[in-house]
C-alpha positions as CSV (number, residue, x, y, z in Angstrom):
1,X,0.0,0.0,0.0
2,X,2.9,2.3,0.5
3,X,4.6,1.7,-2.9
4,X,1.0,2.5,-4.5
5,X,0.8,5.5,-2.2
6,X,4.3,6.6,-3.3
7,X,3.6,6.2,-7.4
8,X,0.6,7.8,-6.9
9,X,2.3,10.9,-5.6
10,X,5.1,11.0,-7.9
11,X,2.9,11.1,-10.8
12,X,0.0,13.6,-9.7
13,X,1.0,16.8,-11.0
14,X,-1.0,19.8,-11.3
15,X,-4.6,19.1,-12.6
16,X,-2.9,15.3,-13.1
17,X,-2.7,12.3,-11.3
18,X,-4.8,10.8,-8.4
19,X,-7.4,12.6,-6.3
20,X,-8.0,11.2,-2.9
21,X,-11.1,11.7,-1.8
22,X,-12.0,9.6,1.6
23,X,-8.7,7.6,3.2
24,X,-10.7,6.5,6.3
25,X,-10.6,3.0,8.8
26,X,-13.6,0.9,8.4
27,X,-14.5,-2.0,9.9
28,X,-17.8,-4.1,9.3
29,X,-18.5,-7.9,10.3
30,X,-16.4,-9.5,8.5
31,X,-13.5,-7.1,8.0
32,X,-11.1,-4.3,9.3
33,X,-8.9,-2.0,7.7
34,X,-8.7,1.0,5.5
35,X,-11.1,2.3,2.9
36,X,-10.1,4.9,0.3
37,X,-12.0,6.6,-2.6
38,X,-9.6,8.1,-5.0
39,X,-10.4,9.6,-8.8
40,X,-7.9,9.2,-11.1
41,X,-7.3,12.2,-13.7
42,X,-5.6,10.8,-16.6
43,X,-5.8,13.4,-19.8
44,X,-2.2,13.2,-20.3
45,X,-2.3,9.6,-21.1
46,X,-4.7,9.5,-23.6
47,X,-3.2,10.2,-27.4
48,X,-3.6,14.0,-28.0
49,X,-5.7,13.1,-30.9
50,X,-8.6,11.1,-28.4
51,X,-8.6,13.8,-26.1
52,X,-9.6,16.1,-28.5
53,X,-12.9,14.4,-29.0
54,X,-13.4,12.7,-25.8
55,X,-15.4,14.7,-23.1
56,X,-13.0,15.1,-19.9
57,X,-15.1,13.1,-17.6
58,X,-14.0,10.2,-19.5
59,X,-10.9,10.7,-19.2
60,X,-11.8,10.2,-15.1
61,X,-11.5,6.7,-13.2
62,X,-13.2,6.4,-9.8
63,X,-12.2,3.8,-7.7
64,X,-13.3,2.8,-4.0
65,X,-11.0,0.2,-2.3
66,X,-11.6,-1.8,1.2
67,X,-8.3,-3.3,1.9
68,X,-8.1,-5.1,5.4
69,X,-4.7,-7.5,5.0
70,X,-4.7,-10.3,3.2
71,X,-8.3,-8.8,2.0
72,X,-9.0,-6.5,-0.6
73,X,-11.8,-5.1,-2.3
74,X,-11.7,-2.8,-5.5
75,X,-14.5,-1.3,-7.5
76,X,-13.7,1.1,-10.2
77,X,-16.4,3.6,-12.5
78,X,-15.2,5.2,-15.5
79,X,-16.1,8.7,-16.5
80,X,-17.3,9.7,-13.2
């Protein structure tokens, strides 16, 4: 979870990279750990030439993760 952490910083830049949201402990009846909800900008990965035509929410990534060790739960939407 660090390492991610750690990309995740190097490469958000600007209006660029990830967005964190909600980094928050949860715990429910089966699980505890840490949930995050992140969006994930990503205009400067798309070829110049799709981004020109492609509406800037779909350039977006949200994504909601439970992670209680060994556990982990992801869900991700696109063009949030």
């Amino acid at each position: 979870m660090h390492m991610v952490t750690k990309i995740q910083q190097l490469q958000t830049t600007g209006e660029e990279g990830v967005e964190v949201l909600v980094n928050e402990p949860f715990e429910n009846e089966e699980w505890k750990g840490q949930f995050t909800s992140k969006i994930c900008h990503l205009q400067s990965k798309f070829p110049s030439w799709l981004a020109a035509f492609a509406p800037l929410n779909s350039m977006l990534i949200e994504e909601k993760a439970w992670n209680a060790y060994t556990k982990c739960k992801t869900g991700a939407q696109f063009g949030c």
